[in-house]
ZAMARGU-4260 file (C-alpha; in steps of 0.2 Angstrom, whole numbers, plus 5000, padded with zeros to 4 digits):
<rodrens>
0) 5756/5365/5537 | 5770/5354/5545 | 5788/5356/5536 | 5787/5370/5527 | 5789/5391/5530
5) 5777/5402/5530 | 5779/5408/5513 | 5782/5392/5505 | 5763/5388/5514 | 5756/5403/5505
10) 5764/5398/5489 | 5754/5380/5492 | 5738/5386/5497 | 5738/5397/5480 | 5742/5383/5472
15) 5729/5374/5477 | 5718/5387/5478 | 5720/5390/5457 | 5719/5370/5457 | 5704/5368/5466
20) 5697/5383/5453 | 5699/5375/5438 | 5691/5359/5445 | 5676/5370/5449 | 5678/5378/5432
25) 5679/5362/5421 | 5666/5350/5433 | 5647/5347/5427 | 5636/5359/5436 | 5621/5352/5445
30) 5604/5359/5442 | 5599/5372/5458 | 5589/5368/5469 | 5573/5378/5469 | 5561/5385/5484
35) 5549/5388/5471 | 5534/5374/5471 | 5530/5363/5455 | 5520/5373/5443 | 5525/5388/5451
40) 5529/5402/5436 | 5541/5417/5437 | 5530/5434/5442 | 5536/5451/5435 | 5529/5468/5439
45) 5514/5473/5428 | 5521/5488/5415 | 5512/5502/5419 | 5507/5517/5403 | 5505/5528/5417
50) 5510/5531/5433 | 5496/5531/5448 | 5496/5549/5457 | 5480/5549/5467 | 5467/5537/5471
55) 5448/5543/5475 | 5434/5534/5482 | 5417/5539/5484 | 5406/5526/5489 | 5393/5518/5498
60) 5392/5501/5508 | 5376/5494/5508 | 5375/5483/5523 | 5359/5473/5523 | 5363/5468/5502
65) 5382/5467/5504 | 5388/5478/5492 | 5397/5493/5487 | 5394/5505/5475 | 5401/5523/5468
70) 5414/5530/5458 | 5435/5530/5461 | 5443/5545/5451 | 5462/5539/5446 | 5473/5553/5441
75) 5487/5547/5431 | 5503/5554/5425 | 5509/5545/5407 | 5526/5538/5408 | 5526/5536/5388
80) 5524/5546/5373 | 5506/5544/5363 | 5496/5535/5381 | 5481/5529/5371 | 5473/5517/5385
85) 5473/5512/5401 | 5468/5497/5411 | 5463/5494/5428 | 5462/5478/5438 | 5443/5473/5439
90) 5437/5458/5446 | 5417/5456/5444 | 5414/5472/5444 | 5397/5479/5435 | 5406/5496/5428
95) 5391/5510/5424 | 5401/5523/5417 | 5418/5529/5414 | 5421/5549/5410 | 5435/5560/5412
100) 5436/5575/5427 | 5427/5588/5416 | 5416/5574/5412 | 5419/5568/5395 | 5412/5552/5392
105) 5425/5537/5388 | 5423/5521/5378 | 5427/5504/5387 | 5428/5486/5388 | 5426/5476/5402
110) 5429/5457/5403 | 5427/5453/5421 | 5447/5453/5426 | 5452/5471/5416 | 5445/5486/5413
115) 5452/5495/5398 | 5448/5513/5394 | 5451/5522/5378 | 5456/5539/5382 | 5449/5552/5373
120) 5466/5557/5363 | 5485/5552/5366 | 5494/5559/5383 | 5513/5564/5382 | 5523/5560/5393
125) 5520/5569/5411 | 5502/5573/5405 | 5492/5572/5418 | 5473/5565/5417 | 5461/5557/5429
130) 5446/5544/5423 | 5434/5542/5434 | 5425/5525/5435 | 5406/5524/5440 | 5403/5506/5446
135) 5395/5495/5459 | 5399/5477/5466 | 5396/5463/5479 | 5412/5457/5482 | 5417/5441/5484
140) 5434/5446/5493 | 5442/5460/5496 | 5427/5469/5505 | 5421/5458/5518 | 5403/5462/5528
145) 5402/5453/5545 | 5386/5451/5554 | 5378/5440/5567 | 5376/5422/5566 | 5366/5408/5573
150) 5383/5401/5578 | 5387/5420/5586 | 5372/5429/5588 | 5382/5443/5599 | 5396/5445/5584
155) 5395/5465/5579 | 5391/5472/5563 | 5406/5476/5552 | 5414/5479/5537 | 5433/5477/5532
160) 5444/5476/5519 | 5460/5464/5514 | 5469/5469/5501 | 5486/5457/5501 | 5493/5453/5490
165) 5478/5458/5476 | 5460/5457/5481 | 5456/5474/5480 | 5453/5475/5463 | 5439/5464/5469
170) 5428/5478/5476 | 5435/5493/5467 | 5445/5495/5449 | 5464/5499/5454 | 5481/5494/5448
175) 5482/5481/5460 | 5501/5478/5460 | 5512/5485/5472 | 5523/5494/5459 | 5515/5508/5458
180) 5511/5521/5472 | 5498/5536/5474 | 5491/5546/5488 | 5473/5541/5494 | 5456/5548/5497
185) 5440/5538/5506 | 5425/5547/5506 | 5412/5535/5512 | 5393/5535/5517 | 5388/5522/5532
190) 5375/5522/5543 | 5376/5534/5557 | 5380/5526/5570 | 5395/5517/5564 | 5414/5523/5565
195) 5426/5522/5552 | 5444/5518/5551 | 5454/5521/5536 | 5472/5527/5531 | 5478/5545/5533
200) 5466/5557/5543 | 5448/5560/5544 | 5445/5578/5537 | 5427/5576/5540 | 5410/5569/5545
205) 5396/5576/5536 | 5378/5569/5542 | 5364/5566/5533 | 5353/5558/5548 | 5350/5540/5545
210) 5368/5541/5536 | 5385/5547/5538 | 5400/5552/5526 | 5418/5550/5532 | 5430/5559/5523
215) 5447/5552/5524 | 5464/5557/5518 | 5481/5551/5516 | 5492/5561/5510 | 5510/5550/5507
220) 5509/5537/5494 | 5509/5520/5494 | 5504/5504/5487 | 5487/5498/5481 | 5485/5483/5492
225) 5489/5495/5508 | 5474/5504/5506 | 5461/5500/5520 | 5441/5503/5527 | 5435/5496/5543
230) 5418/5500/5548 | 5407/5496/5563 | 5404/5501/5582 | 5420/5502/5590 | 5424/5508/5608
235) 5440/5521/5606 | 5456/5520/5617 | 5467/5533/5615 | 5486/5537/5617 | 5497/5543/5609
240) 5516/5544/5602 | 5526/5561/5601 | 5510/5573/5600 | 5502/5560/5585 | 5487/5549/5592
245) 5490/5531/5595 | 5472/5525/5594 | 5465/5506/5598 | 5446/5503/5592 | 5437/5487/5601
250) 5421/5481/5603 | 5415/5491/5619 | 5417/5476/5631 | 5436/5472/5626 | 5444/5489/5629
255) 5453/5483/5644 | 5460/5469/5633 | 5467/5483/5622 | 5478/5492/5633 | 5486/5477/5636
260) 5489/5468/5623 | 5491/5484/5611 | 5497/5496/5626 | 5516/5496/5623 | 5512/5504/5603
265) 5521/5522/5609 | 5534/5513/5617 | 5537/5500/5602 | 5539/5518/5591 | 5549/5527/5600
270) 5561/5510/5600 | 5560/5509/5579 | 5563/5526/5577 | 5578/5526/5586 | 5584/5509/5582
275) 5581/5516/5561 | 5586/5532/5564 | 5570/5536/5555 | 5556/5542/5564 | 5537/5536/5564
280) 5533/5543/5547 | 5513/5547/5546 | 5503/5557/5555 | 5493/5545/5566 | 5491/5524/5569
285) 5476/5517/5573 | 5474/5498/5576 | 5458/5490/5575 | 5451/5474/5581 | 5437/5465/5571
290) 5428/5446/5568 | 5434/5433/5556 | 5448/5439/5551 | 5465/5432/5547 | 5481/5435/5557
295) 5484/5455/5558 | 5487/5467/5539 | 5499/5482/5543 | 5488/5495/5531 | 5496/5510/5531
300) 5492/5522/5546 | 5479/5507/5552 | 5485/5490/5554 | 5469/5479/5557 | 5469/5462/5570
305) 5461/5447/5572 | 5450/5446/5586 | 5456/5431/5590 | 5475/5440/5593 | 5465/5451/5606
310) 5470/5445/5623 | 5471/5447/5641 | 5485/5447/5654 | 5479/5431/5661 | 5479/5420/5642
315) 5497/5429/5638 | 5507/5417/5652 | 5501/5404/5641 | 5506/5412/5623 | 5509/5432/5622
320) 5503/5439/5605 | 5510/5455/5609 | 5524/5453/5597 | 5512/5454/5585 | 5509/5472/5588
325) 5528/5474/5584 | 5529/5465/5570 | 5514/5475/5562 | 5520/5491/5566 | 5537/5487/5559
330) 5528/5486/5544 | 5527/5503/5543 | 5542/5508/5539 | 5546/5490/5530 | 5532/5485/5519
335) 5524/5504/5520 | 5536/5518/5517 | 5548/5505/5509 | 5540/5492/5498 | 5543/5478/5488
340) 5542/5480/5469 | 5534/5462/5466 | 5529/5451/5476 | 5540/5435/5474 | 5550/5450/5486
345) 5536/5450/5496 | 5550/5441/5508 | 5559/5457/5511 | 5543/5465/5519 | 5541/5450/5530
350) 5559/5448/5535 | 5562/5463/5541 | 5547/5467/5551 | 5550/5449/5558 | 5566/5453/5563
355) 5561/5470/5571 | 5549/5459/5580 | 5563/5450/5589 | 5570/5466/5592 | 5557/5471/5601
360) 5556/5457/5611 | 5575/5457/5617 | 5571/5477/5622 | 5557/5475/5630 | 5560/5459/5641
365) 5577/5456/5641 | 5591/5445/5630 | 5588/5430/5637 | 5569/5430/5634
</rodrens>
């Protein structure tokens, strides 16, 4: 200000300062403007009698009918004094019978959406019980079963699952919000010569000559919708990243394809770890590449991709997906071992492994890139 000290400027720009408040203070507010759609309505987490401690599948896919059938044991722990019932997510699922671990039969009801189970007394708090759900289903989503078509009679056999944000209540019953998370288990009977690829580590294969059943284990919890199966007959590329294998599965003809475009996975760990301070967090990462399927899911331990993503060094001077690969594994530490309690949050997840993406791309080809 021109004509006046230093102090008396001070004094003005209080002055103003407290003016310029009390205008704020006394005008009309205007109404916000929103991000939110029209018809859009506010979404809370789900309250939950009980919390999730282990999730148990042990099922059978049915390739040739499309369907899924066997029981998931969920072993809950009551967060409430007198837990009377339990509901799971449900969606269209034909539900056989319900019992508890020593095999106590329990009375339920079933409309289609939720599956509520009358427990067979009230559970205090920290009680611990499991309810196992004998069931089958032909999912409409959720579970996806590929096969050969007249439009692509060479497309491989497979199965898959997508679980984000809620369609796996669609082909087994779960709490199917991400506010809640338990340690998982996969015990799945396929025909033999397919592969499996699931969360955690495989304990097992047991064969039974026309059939196989995979075992599969992980150990850390996390949220429903990160829970995933891929079946079919992949060729294996294996690396690895500090003593913990760093796996790619492909159709047989493509495995050149993945050491490009998903080669630089060890390299992209070692960066997040140092970057975070936190290292790698599980005990292996698989990626897996399969038909008709939608962009990439970062599934814990075992982000799947599209095949369209799969690419060669030649297509990538027009547009190089591998960036993707980054973003997907920065999912497991943002999305996976951290995770959003609801998912008008679901940003968080998204804006973090976005900006480790760019990251990665400054690292890995420079600033200017």
């Amino acid at each position: 200000m021109e004509g006046c000290n230093r102090a008396q400027a001070l004094m003005l720009d209080d002055r103003y300062s407290l003016l310029f408040l009390q205008d704020r203070a006394t005008a009309p507010t205007p109404k916000a403007r929103s991000f939110e759609l029209t018809g859009d309505r506010v979404q809370y987490a789900p309250d939950r009698p009980a919390d999730v401690k282990h999730v148990k599948l042990v099922i059978t896919l049915d390739f040739e009918q499309e369907t899924v059938s066997g029981t998931v044991s969920t072993t809950f722990a009551a967060l409430y004094e007198e837990v009377k019932s339990i509901s799971f997510d449900a969606i269209d699922l034909q539900v056989e019978r319900i019992t508890l671990a020593d095999g106590k039969e329990l009375a339920f009801s079933n409309d289609g959406k939720k599956l509520t189970v009358t427990l067979d007394r009230p559970y205090q708090h920290g009680e611990e019980f499991t309810v196992a759900v004998q069931y089958h289903a032909k999912p409409r989503t959720g579970l996806h079963f590929i096969k050969p078509a007249p439009e692509d009679p060479t497309r491989p056999v497979q199965a898959w699952t997508f679980g984000q944000p809620r369609y796996h209540s669609y082909w087994f019953p779960c709490h199917d919000a991400p506010n809640d998370r338990a340690t998982t288990e996969i015990i799945v009977t396929v025909p033999a010569h397919f592969q499996t690829v699931a969360n955690g580590n495989l304990i097992g294969v047991t064969d039974h000559g026309a059939t196989k059943t995979h075992h599969w284990r992980h150990d850390i919890p996390h949220a429903a919708y990160l829970i995933s199966l891929v079946v079919s007959d992949f060729a294996v590329v294996e690396d690895s990243y500090n003593g913990k294998p760093v796996n790619y599965y492909v159709r047989p003809d493509r495995k050149d394809d993945a050491r490009y475009y998903m080669g630089k996975t060890p390299e992209m760990m070692r960066f997040f770890a140092e970057y975070t301070g936190v290292d790698y967090p599980y005990d292996k990462y698989a990626q897996t590449v399969v038909e008709i399927y939608t962009g990439a899911m970062e599934h814990t331990t075992a982000t799947t991709h599209s095949f369209m993503l799969l690419m060669d060094e030649r297509a990538a001077l027009d547009f190089d997906l591998v960036p993707v690969v980054a973003h997907e594994l920065a999912h497991q530490w943002f999305g996976d071992l951290v995770t959003c309690r609801d998912w008008p949050n679901g940003w968080l997840n998204e804006g973090f492994a976005t900006y480790f993406e760019e990251l990665w791309s400054g690292h890995d080809l420079g600033p200017d890139y």
